[in-house]
N, C-alpha and C positions, 0 to 999 in steps of 0.2 A: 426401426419404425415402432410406433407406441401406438397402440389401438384401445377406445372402450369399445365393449360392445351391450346391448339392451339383448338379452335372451332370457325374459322372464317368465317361458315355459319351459327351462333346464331348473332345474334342482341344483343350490349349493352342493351338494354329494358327488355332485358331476362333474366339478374340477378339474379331475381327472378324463372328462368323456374323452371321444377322440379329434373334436374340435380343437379343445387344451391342448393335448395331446401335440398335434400337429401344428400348432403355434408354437409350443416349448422349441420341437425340433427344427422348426425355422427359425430361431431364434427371437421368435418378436417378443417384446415386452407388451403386455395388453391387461386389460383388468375388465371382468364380465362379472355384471347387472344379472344378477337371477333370483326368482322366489320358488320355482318350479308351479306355477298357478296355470291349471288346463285352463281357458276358457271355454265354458259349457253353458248353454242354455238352452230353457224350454220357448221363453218369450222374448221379444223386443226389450220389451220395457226392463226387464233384469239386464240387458247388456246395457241398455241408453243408460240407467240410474245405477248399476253395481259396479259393473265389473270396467264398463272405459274409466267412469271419476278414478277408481281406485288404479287405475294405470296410469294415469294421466297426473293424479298426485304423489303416488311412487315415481314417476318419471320426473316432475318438478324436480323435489329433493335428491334423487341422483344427478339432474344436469347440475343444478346449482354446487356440490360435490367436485365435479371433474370441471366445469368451468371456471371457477373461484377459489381450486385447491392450489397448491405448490404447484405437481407434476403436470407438465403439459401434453397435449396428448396433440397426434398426427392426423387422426382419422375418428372419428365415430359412427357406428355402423349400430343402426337396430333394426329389425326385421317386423317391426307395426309404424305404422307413422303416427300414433298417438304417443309414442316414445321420444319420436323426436319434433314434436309440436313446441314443447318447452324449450328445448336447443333454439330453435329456429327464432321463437319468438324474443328471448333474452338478447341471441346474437343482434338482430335488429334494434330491438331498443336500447343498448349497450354500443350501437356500431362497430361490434365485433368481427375481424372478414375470420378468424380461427376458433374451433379444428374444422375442417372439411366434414361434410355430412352425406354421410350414403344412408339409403334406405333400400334394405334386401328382401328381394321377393315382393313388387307391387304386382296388383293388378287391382282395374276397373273395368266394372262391370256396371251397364248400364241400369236405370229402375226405368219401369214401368212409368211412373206417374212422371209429367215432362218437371212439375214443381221440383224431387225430391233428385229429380235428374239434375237437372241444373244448378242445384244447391252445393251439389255433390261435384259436379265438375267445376265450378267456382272455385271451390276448395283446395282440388288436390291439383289444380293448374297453378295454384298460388303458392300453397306448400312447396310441389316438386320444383319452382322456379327458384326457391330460396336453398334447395337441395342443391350439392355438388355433381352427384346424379346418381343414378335410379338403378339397383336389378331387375330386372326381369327372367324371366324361367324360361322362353323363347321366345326364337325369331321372328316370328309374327306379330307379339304385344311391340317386342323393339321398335320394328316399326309401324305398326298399326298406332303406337300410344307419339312416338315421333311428328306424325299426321296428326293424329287427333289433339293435342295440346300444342302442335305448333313451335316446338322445340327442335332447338340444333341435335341434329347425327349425334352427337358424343353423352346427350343427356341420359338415353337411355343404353345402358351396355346388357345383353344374353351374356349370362351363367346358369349353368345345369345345375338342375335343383339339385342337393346331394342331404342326405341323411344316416340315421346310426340303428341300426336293428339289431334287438335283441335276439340271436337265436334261440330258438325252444325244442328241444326235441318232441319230433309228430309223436303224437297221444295216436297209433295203428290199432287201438283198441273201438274207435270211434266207425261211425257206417261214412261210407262214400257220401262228398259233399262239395258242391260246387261252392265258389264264395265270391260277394260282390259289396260293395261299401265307397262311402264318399255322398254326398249331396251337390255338389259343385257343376251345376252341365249335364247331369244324370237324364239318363232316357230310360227309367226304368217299367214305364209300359210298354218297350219293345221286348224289354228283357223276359217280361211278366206273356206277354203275346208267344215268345219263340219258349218259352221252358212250358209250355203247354202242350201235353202230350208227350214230352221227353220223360222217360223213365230213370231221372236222377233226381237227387233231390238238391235244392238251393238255397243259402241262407244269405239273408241281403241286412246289412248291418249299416242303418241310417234311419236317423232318430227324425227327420224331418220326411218322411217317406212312410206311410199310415194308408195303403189304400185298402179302400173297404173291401173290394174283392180283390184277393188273386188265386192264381191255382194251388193247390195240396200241397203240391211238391213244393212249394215257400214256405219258407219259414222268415218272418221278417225279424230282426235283434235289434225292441227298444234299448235306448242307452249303453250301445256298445262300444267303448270305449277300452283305448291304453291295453292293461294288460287283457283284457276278456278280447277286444279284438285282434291282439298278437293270437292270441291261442287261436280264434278262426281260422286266420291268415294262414296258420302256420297246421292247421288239421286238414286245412281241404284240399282237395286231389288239382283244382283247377279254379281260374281267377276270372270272373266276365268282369268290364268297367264299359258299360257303353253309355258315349256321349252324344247328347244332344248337342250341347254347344261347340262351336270350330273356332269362334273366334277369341278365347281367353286360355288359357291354361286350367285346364280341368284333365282331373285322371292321375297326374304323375305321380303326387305322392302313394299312392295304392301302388301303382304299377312298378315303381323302385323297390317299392316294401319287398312286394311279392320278387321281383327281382332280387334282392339282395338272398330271400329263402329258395331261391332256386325254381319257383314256381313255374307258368305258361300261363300265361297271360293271353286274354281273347279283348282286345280293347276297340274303340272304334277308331276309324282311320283321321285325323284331323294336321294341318299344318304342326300345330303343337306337340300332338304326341309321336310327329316321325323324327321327331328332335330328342327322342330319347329311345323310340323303339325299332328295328328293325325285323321287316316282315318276311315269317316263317325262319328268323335266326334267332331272336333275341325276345319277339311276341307274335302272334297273331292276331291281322291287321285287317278289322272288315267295315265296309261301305257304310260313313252312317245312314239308319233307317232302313238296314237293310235285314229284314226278320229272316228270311231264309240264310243267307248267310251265315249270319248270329249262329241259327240252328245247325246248321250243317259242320261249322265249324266248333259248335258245343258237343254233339255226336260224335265228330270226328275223334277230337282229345279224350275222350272218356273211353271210349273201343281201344286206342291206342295209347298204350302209356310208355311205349319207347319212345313215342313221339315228342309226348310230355316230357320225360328225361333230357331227350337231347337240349329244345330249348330252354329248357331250367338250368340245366347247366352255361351253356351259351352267355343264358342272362345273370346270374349269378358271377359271372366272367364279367363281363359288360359292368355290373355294379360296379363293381370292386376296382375297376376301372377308370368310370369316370363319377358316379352319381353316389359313391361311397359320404361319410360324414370326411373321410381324408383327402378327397378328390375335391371335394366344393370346396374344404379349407384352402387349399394350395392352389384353387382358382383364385378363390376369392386374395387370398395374398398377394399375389402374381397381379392381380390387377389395381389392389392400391397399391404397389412399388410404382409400378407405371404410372398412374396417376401421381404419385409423387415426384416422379424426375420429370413430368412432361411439363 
């Protein structure tokens, strides 16, 4: 099997990650698309005018590459659909039916204005149609997005989200610190409501997340990013991620993280995140909007840190398992074989 794939936030240096890694040892032949470019912004307008053109023209000049080279390729997978906008569109005006096109890790997420809504579903109803089909992170987008675009059962396939963590050794030098981060579904005025009056201190690492009040014991970290928020991740005693939102995938990436470093995890309860956490094994699991809870189960972990042991270890088990950077490769493998003998 031949694979390209679009990972233009790995770094050539990474060749080696354990992505490579675990294609070399299944054998596959594949060739990966990378410049290692975070996308970060403060405003709309720098992603509308900077950073999609320059994705979207890096992406031109690689498809035309792998569609118009010698080497033929079986599969091509990219994990933005601004990657494979140029695939889809050549394919069509060329009436091309080859390589087959996956697109890893969607979701949509509804706006506000019914305009920018509609625009927006217009789009990726039309994209994902000319897609061979679609990851999703769980069982609920599966079929909430199957419903909602009106596509056959097989469009959309759940794969667990899987990534690669740097370990760091804990800086034990630092004072006791709760840690929370992500923007995606965040309910962070329950957070800011239950760590009130608790006698710990908590650091909340999300750049779009500026409220004018909160209590002492916050500490908010503009621009924390890559490695400044590995070192959080990996200094504090215990992890909150509470969600507002139940119906998209919000939370996982944090909660694998802190899984992979052995953490405990206090997340809130949603269809989505019981696809990756189990409660009181693996993380603890509480009601969303539920401030006592939160609280009770933030007190609880911070008194007891045998408690916190057992399930860090559990979850750091559980990683390594399924949601490792080696576990999603060998899904994801596993499921273009299939699709290619079906």
């Amino acid at each position: 099997m031949k694979i390209v794939c679009f990972r233009h936030f790995e770094k050539a240096s990474e060749c080696h990650s354990p992505f490579c890694k675990t294609l070399d040892d299944l054998g596959v032949d594949y060739y990966v698309f990378w410049d290692g470019h975070q996308i970060h912004y403060r405003h709309r307008l720098w992603l509308y005018f900077i950073e999609w053109p320059r994705l979207l023209f890096l992406a031109f000049l690689r498809t035309c590459w792998y569609l118009f080279g010698k080497k033929k390729y079986d599969f091509v997978v990219a994990w933005t659909h601004l990657e494979l906008l140029p695939t889809v569109l050549l394919k069509k005006f060329l009436f091309m039916k080859h390589p087959p096109v996956v697109l890893s890790g969607f979701i949509f997420t509804p706006r506000r204005s019914t305009l920018r809504h509609c625009i927006r579903y217009t789009y990726f109803r039309w994209l994902l149609n000319q897609l061979d089909f679609v990851i999703v992170h769980s069982r609920k987008e599966q079929k909430d997005y199957t419903q909602l675009f009106g596509f056959e059962d097989h469009q959309f396939v759940f794969v667990p989200f899987g990534t690669h963590v740097n370990i760091l050794p804990k800086d034990e030098n630092r004072e006791p610190f709760i840690f929370s981060a992500g923007r995606s579904g965040r309910d962070y005025p329950l957070l800011m409501d239950a760590m009130e009056g608790l006698p710990y201190s908590l650091h909340v690492a999300c750049d779009s997340f500026c409220p004018q009040k909160h209590p002492a014991n916050v500490t908010v970290l503009d621009h924390c990013f890559n490695s400044d928020y590995l070192r959080e991740l990996t200094d504090s005693e215990l992890v909150v991620i509470p969600l507002e939102a139940e119906n998209i995938s919000a939370g996982q990436m944090v909660l694998i993280e802190s899984m992979a470093l052995g953490k405990t995890v206090i997340i809130t309860r949603t269809e989505t995140t019981e696809d990756y956490a189990i409660h009181n094994e693996t993380a603890f699991l509480v009601e969303r909007g539920d401030k006592k809870a939160l609280q009770d189960a933030i007190r609880f972990f911070m008194e007891h840190p045998e408690e916190r042991r057992r399930i860090g270890e559990n979850a750091r088990r559980v990683f390594n398992e399924r949601f490792s950077m080696e576990a999603y490769t060998q899904h994801l493998h596993t499921l273009l074989e299939t699709q290619r003998e079906a």
